[in-house]
N, C-alpha and C positions, 0 to 999 in steps of 0.2 A: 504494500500500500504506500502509497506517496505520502509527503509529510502537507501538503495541498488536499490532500481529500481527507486527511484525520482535523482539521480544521472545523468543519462542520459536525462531528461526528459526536454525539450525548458524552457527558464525563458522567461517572461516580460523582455522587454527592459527598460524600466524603464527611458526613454525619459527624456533629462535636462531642458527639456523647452516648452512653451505654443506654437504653430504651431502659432496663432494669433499675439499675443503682445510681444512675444519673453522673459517673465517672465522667472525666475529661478524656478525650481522644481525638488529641493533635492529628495533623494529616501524617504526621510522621511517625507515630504510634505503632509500635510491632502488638500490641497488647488487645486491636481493635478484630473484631469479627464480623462477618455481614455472613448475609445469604444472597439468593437470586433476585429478591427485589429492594435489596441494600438496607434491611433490618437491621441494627448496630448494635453489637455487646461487645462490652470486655472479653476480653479472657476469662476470666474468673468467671462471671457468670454462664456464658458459654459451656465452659465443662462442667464448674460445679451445679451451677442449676439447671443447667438444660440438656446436658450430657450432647452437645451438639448437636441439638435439632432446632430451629427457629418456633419462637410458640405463637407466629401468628401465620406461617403458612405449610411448617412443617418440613419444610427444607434444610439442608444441613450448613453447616455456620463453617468458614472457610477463612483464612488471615486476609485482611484487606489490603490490597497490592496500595503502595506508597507510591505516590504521584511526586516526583522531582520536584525539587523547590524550585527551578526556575520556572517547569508547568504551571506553578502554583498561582505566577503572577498572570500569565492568563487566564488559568481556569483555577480561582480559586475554590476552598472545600467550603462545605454548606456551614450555614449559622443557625441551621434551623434545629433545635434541639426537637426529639423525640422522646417521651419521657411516659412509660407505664403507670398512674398514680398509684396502682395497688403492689407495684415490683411487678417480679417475675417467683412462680410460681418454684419453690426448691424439690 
C-alpha cells in the first residue's frame, strides 16, 4: 500500500482509559487491550476479570499496537473516555 492511500484510511481511536477501572492508557501504553471494535482495558483487568474475553461483544482482548509518536501528530488518540459505572464484572 502507498503511504498516499493510508492517508485516508480510519485510525484506532486509541481510547484514554480502561472501560472497567477507569486506569490511564497513554497511546504509548504496553499495558492497554482492545478487541475488534476497540473496547479498552488494562491488562489487569483483561486477565484478571475477564480472563480475555470482551464483556460487551464477546471477543477476545488483544495488546493495542502503539501508533508512533510522530503519527500521533496527525492522527492523534481519542479523548473520549469510556467508562462502565458499575466496573466490570470479576
Amino acid at each position: 500500500m502507498l503511504e498516499s492511500d493510508q492517508e485516508n484510511l480510519p485510525m484506532l481511536e486509541l481510547r484514554p482509559n480502561c472501560e472497567c477501572c477507569d486506569r490511564d492508557l497513554p497511546p504509548d501504553s504496553q499495558e492497554a487491550r482492545i478487541c475488534t471494535y476497540e473496547c479498552t482495558f488494562c491488562a489487569t483487568c483483561a486477565e484478571e476479570k475477564l480472563k480475555g474475553v470482551c464483556p460487551n461483544c464477546g471477543g477476545n482482548l488483544v495488546p493495542r499496537p502503539i501508533r508512533p509518536a510522530a503519527k500521533l501528530l496527525k492522527d492523534p488518540a481519542s479523548t473520549r473516555r469510556v467508562l462502565k459505572p458499575e466496573g466490570c464484572a470479576a
